[in-house]
NUDREN-194892 format. One line per field, with one value per residue (C-alpha): residue in one letter; x, y, z; residue number from 1. Coordinates in steps of 0.02 Angstrom, whole numbers, plus 50000, padded with zeros to 5 digits. Layout:
N
code [A/...] $
east [X/...] $
north [Y/...] $
up [Z/...] $
pos [NUM/...] $
END
This chain:
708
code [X/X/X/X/X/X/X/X/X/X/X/X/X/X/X/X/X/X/X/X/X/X/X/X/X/X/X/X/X/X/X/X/X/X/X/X/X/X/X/X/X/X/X/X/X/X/X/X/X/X/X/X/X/X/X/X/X/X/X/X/X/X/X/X/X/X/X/X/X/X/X/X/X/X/X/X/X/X/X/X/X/X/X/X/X/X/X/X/X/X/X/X/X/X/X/X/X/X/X/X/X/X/X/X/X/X/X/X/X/X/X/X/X/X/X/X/X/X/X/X/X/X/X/X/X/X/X/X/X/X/X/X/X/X/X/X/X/X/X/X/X/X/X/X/X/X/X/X/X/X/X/X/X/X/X/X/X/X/X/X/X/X/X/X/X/X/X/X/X/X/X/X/X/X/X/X/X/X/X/X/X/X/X/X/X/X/X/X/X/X/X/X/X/X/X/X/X/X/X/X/X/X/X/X/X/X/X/X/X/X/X/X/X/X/X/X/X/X/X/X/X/X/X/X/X/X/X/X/X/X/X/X/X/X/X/X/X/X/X/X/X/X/X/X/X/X/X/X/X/X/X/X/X/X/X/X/X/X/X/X/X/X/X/X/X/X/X/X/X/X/X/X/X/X/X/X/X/X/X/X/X/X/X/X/X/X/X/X/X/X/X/X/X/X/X/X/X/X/X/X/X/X/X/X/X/X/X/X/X/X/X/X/X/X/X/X/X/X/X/X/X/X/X/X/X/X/X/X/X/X/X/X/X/X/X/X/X/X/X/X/X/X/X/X/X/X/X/X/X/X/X/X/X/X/X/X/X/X/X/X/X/X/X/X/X/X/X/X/X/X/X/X/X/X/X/X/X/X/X/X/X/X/X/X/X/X/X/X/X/X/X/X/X/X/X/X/X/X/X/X/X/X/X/X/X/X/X/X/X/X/X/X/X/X/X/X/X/X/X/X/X/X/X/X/X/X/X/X/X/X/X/X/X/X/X/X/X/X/X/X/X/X/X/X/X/X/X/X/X/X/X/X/X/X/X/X/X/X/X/X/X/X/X/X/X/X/X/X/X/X/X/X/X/X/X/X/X/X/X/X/X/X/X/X/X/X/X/X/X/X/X/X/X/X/X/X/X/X/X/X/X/X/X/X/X/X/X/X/X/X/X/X/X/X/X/X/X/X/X/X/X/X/X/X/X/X/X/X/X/X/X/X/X/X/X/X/X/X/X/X/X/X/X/X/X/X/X/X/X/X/X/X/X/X/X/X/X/X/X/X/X/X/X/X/X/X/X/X/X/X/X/X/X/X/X/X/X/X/X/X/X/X/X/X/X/X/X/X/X/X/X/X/X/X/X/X/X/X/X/X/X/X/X/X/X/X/X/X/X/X/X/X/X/X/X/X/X/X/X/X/X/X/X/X/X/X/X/X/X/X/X/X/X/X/X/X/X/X/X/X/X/X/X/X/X/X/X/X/X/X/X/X/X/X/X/X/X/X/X/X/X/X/X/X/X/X/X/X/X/X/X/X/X/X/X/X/X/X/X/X/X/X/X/X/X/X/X/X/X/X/X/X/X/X/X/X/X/X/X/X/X/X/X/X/X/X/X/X] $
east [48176/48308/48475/48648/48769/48885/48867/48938/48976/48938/48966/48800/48862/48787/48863/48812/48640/48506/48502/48691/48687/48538/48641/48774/48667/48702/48882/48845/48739/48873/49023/48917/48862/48688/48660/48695/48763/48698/48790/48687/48515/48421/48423/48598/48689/48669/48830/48875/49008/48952/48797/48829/48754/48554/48458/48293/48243/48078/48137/48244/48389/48327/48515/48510/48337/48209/48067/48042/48217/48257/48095/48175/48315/48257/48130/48304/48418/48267/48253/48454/48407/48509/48435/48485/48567/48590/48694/48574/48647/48561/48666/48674/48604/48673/48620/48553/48385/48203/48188/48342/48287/48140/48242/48346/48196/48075/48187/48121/47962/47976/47888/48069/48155/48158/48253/48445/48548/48565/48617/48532/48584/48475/48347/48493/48619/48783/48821/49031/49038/49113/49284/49341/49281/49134/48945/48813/48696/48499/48404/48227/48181/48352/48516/48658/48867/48954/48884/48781/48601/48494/48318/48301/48268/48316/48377/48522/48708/48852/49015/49189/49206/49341/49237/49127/48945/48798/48756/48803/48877/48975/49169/49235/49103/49004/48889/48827/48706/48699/48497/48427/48363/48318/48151/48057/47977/48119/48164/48028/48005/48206/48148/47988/48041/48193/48057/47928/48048/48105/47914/47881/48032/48131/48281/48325/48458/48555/48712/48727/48820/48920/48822/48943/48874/48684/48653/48593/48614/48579/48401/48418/48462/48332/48188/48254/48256/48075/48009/48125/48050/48248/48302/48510/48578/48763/48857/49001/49096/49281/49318/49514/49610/49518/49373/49183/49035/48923/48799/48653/48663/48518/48612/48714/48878/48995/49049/49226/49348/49399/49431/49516/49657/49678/49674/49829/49918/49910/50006/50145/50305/50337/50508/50523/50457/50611/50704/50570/50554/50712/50712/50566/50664/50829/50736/50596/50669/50524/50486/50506/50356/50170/50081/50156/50110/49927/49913/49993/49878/49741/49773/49806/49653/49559/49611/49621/49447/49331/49333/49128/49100/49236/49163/48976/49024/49128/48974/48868/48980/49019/49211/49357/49357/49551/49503/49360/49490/49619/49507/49426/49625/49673/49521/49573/49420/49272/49134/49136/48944/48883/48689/48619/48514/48600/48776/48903/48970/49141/49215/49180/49225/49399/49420/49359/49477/49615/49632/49601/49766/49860/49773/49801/49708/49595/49499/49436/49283/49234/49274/49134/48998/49063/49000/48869/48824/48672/48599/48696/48858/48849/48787/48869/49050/49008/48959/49118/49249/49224/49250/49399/49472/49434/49516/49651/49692/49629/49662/49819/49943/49915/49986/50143/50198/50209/50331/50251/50110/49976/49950/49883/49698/49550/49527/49688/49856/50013/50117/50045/50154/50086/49948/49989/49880/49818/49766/49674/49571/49539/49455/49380/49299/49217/49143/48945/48904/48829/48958/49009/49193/49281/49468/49423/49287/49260/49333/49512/49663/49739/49653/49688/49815/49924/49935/49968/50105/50174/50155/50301/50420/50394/50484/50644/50662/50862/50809/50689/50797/50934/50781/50709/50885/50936/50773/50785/50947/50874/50740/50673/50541/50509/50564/50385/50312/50463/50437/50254/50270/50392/50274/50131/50216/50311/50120/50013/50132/50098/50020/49996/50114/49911/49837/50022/50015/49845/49858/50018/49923/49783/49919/50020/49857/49793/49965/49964/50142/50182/50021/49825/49660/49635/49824/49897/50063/50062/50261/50257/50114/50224/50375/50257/50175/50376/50426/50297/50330/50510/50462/50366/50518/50637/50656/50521/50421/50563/50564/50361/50408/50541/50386/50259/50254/50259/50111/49990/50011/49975/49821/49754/49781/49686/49541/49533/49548/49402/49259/49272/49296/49121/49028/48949/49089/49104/49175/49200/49189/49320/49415/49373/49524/49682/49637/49796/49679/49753/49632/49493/49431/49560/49457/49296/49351/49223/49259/49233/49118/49127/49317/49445/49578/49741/49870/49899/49867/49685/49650/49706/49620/49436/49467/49480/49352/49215/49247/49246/49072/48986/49052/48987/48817/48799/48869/48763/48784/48801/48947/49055/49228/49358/49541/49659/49857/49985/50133/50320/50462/50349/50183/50185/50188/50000/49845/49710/49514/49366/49167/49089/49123/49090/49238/49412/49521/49704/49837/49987/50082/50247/50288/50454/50524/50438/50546/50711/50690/50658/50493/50359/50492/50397/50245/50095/49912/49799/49613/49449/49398/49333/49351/49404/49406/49509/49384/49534/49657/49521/49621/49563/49652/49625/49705/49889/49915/50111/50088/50176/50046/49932/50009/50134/49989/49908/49973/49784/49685/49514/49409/49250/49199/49189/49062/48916] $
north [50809/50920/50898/50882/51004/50926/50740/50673/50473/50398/50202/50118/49988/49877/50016/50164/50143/50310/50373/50421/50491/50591/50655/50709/50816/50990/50950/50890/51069/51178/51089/51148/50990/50969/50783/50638/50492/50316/50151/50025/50029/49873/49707/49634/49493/49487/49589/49661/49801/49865/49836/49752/49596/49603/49474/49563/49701/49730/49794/49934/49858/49841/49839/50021/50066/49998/50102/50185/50231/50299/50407/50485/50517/50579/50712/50771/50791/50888/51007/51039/51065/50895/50792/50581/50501/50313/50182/50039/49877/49812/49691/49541/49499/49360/49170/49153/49224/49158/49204/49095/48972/48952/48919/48790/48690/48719/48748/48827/48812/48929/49108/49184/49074/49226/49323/49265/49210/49040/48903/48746/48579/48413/48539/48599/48729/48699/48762/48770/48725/48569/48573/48407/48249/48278/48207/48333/48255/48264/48338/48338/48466/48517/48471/48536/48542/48631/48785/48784/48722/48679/48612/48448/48366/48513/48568/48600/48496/48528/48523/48583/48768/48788/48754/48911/48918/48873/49057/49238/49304/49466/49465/49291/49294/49140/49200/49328/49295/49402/49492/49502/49670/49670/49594/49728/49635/49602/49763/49816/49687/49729/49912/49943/50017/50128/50174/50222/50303/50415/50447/50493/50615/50541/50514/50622/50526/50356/50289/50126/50001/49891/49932/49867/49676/49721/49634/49786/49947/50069/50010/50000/50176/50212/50134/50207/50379/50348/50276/50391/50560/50611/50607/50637/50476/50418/50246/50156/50159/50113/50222/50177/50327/50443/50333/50432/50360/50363/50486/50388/50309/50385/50464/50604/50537/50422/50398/50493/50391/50454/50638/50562/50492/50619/50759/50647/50653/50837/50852/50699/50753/50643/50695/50559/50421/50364/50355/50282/50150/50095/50101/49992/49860/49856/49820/49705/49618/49655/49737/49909/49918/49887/49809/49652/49639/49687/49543/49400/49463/49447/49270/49227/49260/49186/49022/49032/49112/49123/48939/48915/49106/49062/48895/48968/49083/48951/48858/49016/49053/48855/48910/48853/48919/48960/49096/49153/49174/49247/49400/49413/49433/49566/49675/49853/49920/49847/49855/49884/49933/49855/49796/49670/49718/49880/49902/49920/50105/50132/50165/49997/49902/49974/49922/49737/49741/49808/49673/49557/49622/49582/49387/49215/49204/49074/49232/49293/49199/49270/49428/49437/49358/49458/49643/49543/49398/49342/49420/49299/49286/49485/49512/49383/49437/49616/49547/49459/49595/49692/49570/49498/49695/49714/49554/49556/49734/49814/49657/49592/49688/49852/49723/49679/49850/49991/50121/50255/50157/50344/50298/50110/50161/50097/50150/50199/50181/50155/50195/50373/50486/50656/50737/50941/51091/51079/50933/50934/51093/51010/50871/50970/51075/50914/50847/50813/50976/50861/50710/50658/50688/50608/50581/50432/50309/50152/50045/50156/50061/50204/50372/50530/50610/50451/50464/50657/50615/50499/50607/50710/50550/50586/50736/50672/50510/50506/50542/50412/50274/50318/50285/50127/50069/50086/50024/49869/49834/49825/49725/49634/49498/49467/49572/49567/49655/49746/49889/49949/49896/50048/50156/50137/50133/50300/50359/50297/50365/50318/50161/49999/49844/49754/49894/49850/49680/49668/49780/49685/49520/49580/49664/49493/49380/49512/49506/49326/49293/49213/49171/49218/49212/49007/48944/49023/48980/49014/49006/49131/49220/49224/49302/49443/49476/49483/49598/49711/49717/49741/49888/49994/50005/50085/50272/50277/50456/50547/50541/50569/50715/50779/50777/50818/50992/50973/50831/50952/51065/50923/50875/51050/51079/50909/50944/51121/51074/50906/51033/51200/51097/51041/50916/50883/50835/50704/50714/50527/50519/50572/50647/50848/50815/50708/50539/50410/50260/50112/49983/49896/49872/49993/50136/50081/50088/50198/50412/50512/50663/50797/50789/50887/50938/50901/50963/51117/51019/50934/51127/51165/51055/51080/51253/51212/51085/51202/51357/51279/51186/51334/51438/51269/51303/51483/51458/51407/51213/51240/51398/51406/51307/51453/51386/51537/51556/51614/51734/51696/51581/51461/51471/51284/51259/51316/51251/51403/51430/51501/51460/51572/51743/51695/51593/51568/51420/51434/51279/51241/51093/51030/51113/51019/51095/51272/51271/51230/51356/51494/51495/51613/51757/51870/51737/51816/51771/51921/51903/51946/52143/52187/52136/51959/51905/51769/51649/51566/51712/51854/51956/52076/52060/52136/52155/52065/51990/51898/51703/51729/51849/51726/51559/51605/51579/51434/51351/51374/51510/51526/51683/51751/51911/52019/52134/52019] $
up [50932/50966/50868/51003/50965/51070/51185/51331/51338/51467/51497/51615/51706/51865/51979/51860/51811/51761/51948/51933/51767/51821/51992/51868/51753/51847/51816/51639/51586/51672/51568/51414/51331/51241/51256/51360/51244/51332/51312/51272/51377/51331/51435/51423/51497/51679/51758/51579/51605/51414/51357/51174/51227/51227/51278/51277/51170/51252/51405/51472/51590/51734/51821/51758/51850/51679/51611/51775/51809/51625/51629/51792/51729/51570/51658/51781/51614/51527/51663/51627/51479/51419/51305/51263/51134/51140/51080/50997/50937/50772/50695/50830/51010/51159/51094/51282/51245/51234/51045/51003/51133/51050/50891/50935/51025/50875/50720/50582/50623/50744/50751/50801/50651/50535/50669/50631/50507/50521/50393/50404/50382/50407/50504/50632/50684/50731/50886/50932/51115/51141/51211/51296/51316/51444/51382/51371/51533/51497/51632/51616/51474/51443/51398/51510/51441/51563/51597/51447/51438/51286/51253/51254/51107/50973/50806/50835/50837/50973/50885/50921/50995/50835/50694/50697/50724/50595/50615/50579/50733/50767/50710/50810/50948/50929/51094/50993/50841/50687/50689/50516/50545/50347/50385/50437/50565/50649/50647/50736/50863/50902/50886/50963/51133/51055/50935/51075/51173/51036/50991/51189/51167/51283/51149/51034/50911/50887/50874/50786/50823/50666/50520/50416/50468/50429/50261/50188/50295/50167/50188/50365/50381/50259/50348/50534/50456/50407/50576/50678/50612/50530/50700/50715/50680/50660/50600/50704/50530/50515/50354/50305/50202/50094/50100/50126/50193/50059/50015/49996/50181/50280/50425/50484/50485/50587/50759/50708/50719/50547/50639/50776/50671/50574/50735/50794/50636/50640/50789/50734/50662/50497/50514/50663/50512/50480/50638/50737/50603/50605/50822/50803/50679/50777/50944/50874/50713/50628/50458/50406/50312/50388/50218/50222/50413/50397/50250/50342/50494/50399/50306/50494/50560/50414/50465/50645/50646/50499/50422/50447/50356/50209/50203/50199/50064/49945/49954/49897/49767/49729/49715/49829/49994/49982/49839/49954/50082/49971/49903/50107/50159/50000/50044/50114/50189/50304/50175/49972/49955/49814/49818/49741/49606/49560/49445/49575/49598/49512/49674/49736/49552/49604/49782/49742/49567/49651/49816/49648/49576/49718/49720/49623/49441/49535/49617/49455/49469/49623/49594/49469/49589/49735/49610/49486/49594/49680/49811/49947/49877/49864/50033/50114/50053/50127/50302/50300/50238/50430/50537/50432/50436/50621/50678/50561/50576/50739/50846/50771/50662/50760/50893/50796/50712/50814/50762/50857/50938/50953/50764/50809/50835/50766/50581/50608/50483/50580/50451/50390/50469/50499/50442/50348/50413/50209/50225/50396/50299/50157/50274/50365/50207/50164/50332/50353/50477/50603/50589/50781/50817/50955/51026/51133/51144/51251/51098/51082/51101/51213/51276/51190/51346/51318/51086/51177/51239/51120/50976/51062/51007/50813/50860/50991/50904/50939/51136/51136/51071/51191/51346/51271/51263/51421/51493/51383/51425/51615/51590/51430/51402/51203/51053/50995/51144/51232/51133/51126/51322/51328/51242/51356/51503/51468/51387/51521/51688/51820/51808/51911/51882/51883/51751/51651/51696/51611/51453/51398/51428/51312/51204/51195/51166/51004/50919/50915/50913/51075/51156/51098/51191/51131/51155/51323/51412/51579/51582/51469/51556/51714/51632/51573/51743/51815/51678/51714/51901/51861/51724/51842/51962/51803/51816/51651/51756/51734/51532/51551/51659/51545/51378/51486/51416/51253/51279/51361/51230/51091/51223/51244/51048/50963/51114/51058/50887/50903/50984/50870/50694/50592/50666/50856/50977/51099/51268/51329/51516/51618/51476/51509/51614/51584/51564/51544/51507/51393/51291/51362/51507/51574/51480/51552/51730/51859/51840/52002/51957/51961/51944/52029/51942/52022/51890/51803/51638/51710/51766/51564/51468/51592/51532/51360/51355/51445/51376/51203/51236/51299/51143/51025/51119/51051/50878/50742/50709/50506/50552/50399/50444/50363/50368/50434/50391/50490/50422/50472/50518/50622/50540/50499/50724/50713/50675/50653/50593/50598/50618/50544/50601/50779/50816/50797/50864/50891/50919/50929/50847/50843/51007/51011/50846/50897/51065/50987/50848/51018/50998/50891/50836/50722/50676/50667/50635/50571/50640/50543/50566/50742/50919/50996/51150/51210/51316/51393/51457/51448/51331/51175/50999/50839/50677/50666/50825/50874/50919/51047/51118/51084/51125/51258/51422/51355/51194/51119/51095/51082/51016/51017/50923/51048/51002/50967] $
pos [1/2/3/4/5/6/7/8/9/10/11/12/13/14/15/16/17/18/19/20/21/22/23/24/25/26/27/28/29/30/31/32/33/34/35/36/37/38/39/40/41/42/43/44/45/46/47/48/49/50/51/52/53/54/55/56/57/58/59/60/61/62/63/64/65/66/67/68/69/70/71/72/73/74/75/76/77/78/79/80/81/82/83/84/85/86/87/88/89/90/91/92/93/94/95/96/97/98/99/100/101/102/103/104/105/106/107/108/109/110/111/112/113/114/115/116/117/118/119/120/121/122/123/124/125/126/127/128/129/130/131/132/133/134/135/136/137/138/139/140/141/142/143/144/145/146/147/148/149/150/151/152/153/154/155/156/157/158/159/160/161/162/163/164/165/166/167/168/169/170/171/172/173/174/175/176/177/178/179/180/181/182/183/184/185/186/187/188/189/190/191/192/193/194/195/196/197/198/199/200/201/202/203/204/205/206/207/208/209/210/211/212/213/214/215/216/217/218/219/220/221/222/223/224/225/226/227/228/229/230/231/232/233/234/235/236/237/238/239/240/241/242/243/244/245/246/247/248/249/250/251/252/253/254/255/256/257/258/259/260/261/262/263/264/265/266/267/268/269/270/271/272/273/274/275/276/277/278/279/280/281/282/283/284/285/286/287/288/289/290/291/292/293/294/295/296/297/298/299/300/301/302/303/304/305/306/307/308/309/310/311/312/313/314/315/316/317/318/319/320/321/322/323/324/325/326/327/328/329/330/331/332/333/334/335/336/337/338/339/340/341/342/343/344/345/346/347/348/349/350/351/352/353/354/355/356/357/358/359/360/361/362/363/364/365/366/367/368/369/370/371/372/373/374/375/376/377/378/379/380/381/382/383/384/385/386/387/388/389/390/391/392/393/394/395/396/397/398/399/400/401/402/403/404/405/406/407/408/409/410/411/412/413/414/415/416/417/418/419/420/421/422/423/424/425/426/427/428/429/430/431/432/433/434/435/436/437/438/439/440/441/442/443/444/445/446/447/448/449/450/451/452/453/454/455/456/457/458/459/460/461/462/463/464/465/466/467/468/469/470/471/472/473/474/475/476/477/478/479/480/481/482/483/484/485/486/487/488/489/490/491/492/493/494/495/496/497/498/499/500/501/502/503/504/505/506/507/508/509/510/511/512/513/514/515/516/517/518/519/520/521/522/523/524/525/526/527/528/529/530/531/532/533/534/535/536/537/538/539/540/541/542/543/544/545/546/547/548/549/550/551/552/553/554/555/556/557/558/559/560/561/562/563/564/565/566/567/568/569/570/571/572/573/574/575/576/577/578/579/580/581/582/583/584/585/586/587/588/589/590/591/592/593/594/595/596/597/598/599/600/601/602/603/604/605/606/607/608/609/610/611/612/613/614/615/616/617/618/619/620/621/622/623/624/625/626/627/628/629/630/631/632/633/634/635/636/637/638/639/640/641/642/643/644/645/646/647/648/649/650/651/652/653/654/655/656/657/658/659/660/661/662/663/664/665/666/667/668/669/670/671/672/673/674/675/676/677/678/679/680/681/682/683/684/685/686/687/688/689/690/691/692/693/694/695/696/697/698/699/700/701/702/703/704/705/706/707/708] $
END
């Protein structure tokens, strides 16, 4: 198996199945990548636009083209010379499937009853469908509700669609049933035909999806190294701060959302902090600090949500479930990793005492099960600390405080301002060498073009304010939304009054404050859908237009900066050009390939993103990351390094502050002994070369020694 040193993400859908993605593979081998990174290929939910949702994991999708079709399209992306990577999806399946079928008609004693986590009671599951007064109607062998169908008789019990299933399930998502993938033979029956295709050669690594819900994926990773040969394998992990994924996980590192906040902190002015902090008080009411936001969030979604896991676990533990949800709501990271059977690692002692600090005295108790416990209570707490972080966080305070909303991404801390050149090195200097790095994914709240352009705001605050103002005073809907409405709009230029329409309906339904997915108000509703028409019409293009250049150089600078550092990069389709997408589905829609460039930033950043793949293809994956200072009176505008001796990227940052200060003056940037060749302008430096030589064409530079 060949290891990617770079990927290419490409979302199957109905419409774009393994015929299309093999048509594309000329285009994909002459943009420079190594591997094409699949979506989810095994059988999903009939029409599924992602793939997350298997119903079957012995067969290929046959809406994609099955066995027959991925074979094809493997043999065309070989002969590219483009191998696969794929997206797999261990920790939970659909509930409409045969195996869970077979549970609820059977009940434990059936062969599949080992295959989720269920908690029985009286021999049955509770299932949460129920949501009126309607009878469930028998007919014949089955039970129908709706448009749900059962076996009839079965072990299980309908109850209300608000109390929470009698099973594990992903975050909220009672349709989808947590796998225990522990058992080894249920990892291999929801295995087999990822393993076979990897032993055919067909795929060469995996992405996994949500480790943090296995009960034990330290293990998991373990035992998939085994089977898989070492094949490349990274982890869909959330880290938060100057957390690490541990060393003793099996696997080559994340998914990179990690480097993705931290490449858009590096080109955010903290200097805008304060201003933007107070803009974002005065026009919403809200608070001016983001802690006390993310804990209420996540109390809130404890009890809108998670009553059946707290209650599960209080039984575990036999404590109250209010300290179960006290220490779930005070916990700052997705996962502690602490095993049963082995002393907790220090590192995790401190996370647990510290949310324990901040709770009642009536928590003590748990805390000591939660690191010293049995096996459930341990395990059990860890499966639940994710989803209570990714619902409380992701999906509802980065909804309700949003300074300077290109900081509000996944993993992502809204209120860490900037990100030093230091710092980024010292990150860098301590990256796994075959980690995946990424600026967007399908699961971004906004694409990396639009956090482009609003990291330009940290840096015109006062101009800003006096824009939202005016707008506001035009049109205005709710002082919870108005203002990250403004920032997309202005970020996401041009855009439908339906593509607005629908992000601010999502937007409005995650923060919770006025409406939310299970209590909507269509007056409310309304209002929104006539703001947004009424939004669209405001002059908001012309303050795009008047950034615009200062955003392509932030866009050309984090994509130069995400494909030269350590690690294997990830292009997500459609974003080798500019790419204005907000949360999805709007970053999921169809992309036209190959894609024409119609601006002279698209025609940049293709540039960038080709000429830097090709160069990623000749360097040696391992190439020594060497941060590189620049000498004078706006050194602290660039970002530079080195791989190796091979390689040297160049960006700019800050390009707001670097044009009112006149630009590069005397700033120069001395280069390692011998001949470089700029792969973007076709120039030759050496020695001490002037920024402004460098920068002044294209606000990055990119250099390869030129006498290899």
């Amino acid at each position: 198996m060949s290891r990617p040193v770079s990927t290419y993400r490409v979302q199957l859908t109905p419409d774009f199945g393994f015929a299309q993605v093999a048509e594309i593979a000329g285009y994909l081998r002459d943009l420079g990548v190594s591997h094409v990174y699949l979506s989810p290929i095994l059988q999903a939910t009939p029409g599924s636009r992602h793939g997350y949702d298997v119903t079957d994991h012995s067969r290929i999708r046959e809406e994609f083209g099955g066995a027959k079709g991925l074979r094809e399209m493997a043999e065309t992306l070989a002969a590219h010379d483009l191998g696969i990577i794929v997206d797999i999806v261990p920790n939970h399946m659909n509930t409409t499937n045969a195996a869970f079928w077979s549970v609820l008609k059977d009940g434990p004693a059936s062969p599949y009853s080992d295959w989720f986590d269920i908690e029985w009671v009286d021999g049955k599951v509770a299932l949460p469908v129920l949501g009126d007064d309607t009878e469930p109607v028998v007919d014949g062998d089955v039970l129908r509700y709706h448009e749900h169908t059962f076996p009839h008789p079965g072990h299980y019990r309908l109850v209300d669609w608000r109390e929470g299933p009698g099973y594990r399930r992903f975050f909220d998502v009672s349709t989808l049933i947590g796998l225990r993938v522990e058992d080894p033979a249920v990892l291999l029956a929801t295995h087999e035909v990822i393993f076979w295709l990897m032993d055919e050669g067909l795929v060469d690594g995996l992405r996994i999806d949500h480790p943090d819900g296995l009960a034990e994926p330290r293990g998991y990773l373990r035992r998939l190294r085994d089977r898989s040969g070492g094949a490349w394998t990274v982890v869909e992990k959330i880290l938060i701060g100057d957390e690490r994924l541990p060393d003793d996980w099996a696997c080559d590192g994340t998914s990179g959302y990690e480097v993705l906040n931290r490449v858009t902190r590096l080109f955010v002015d903290p200097a805008g902090e304060r201003p933007l902090v107070e803009l974002f008080t005065r026009l919403t009411g809200g608070p001016g600090h983001y802690a006390p936001v993310m804990a209420e969030a996540k109390r809130e979604v404890l009890d809108l949500f998670f009553g059946a896991e707290v209650s599960r676990l209080a039984r575990a533990a036999s404590c109250d479930p209010g300290a179960v949800a006290e220490l779930l709501a005070a916990m700052p990271v997705y996962r502690a990793y602490v095993v049963p059977g082995e002393p907790p690692p220090p590192e995790s002692v401190e996370i647990v005492e510290r949310a324990a600090a901040t709770c009642s005295p009536a928590v003590r108790p748990l805390v000591q099960q939660v690191l010293y416990g049995s096996p459930e209570v341990i395990t059990r707490f860890q499966q639940t600390c994710g989803p209570v972080m990714a619902k409380g966080v992701e999906d509802t305070a980065l909804y309700r405080w949003f300074p300077l909303s290109c900081l509000n991404e996944v993993g992502g801390e809204p209120d860490v301002f900037g990100c030093t050149v230091a710092e980024f090195h010292e990150f860098c200097e301590g990256m796994r060498p075959h980690s995946m790095t990424t600026l967007s994914t399908h699961d971004t709240k906004r694409s990396e073009d639009v956090r482009a352009r609003l990291s330009v705001l940290s840096e015109m605050p006062e101009e800003w304010a006096a824009a939202v103002t005016e707008w506001s005073d035009s049109v205005s809907l709710d002082p919870d939304l108005d203002y990250l409405a403004w920032q997309n709009l202005m970020a996401a230029w041009p855009i439908s009054a339906e593509r607005f329409t629908d992000y601010l309906l999502k937007a409005a339904r995650e923060a919770k404050t006025a409406i939310s997915w299970i209590n909507p108000d269509a007056s409310y509703e309304q209002r929104l859908r006539d703001f947004a028409e009424a939004a669209v019409k405001l002059p908001v293009g012309e303050f795009t237009e008047r950034i615009d250049r200062y955003a392509m150089s932030n866009s050309l600078g984090a994509k130069l900066v995400q494909l030269m550092m350590p690690g294997v990069p990830d292009v997500y389709q459609g974003n080798e050009t500019t790419d204005f997408s907000l949360v999805d589905p709007d970053n999921r829609r169809p992309v036209t390939f190959p894609p024409t460039p119609v601006t002279s930033w698209d025609t940049a950043k293709l540039l960038v993103t080709t000429q830097a793949l090709r160069l990623r293809r000749r360097l040696a994956a391992a190439a020594p990351y060497v941060p590189m200072e620049a000498d004078g009176e706006a050194a602290e505008h660039v970002i530079a390094f080195a791989r190796g001796g091979e390689a040297i990227a160049v960006a700019t940052r800050l390009p707001v502050g670097l044009a009112r200060r006149s630009g590069w003056g005397t700033t120069t940037l001395t280069l390692p002994a011998g001949s470089w060749r700029d792969l973007l302008t076709g120039g030759l430096h050496t020695g001490s070369v002037p920024l402004s030589h460098l920068l002044d064409r294209h606000p990055v530079a990119l250099l390869e020694r030129h006498d290899l």
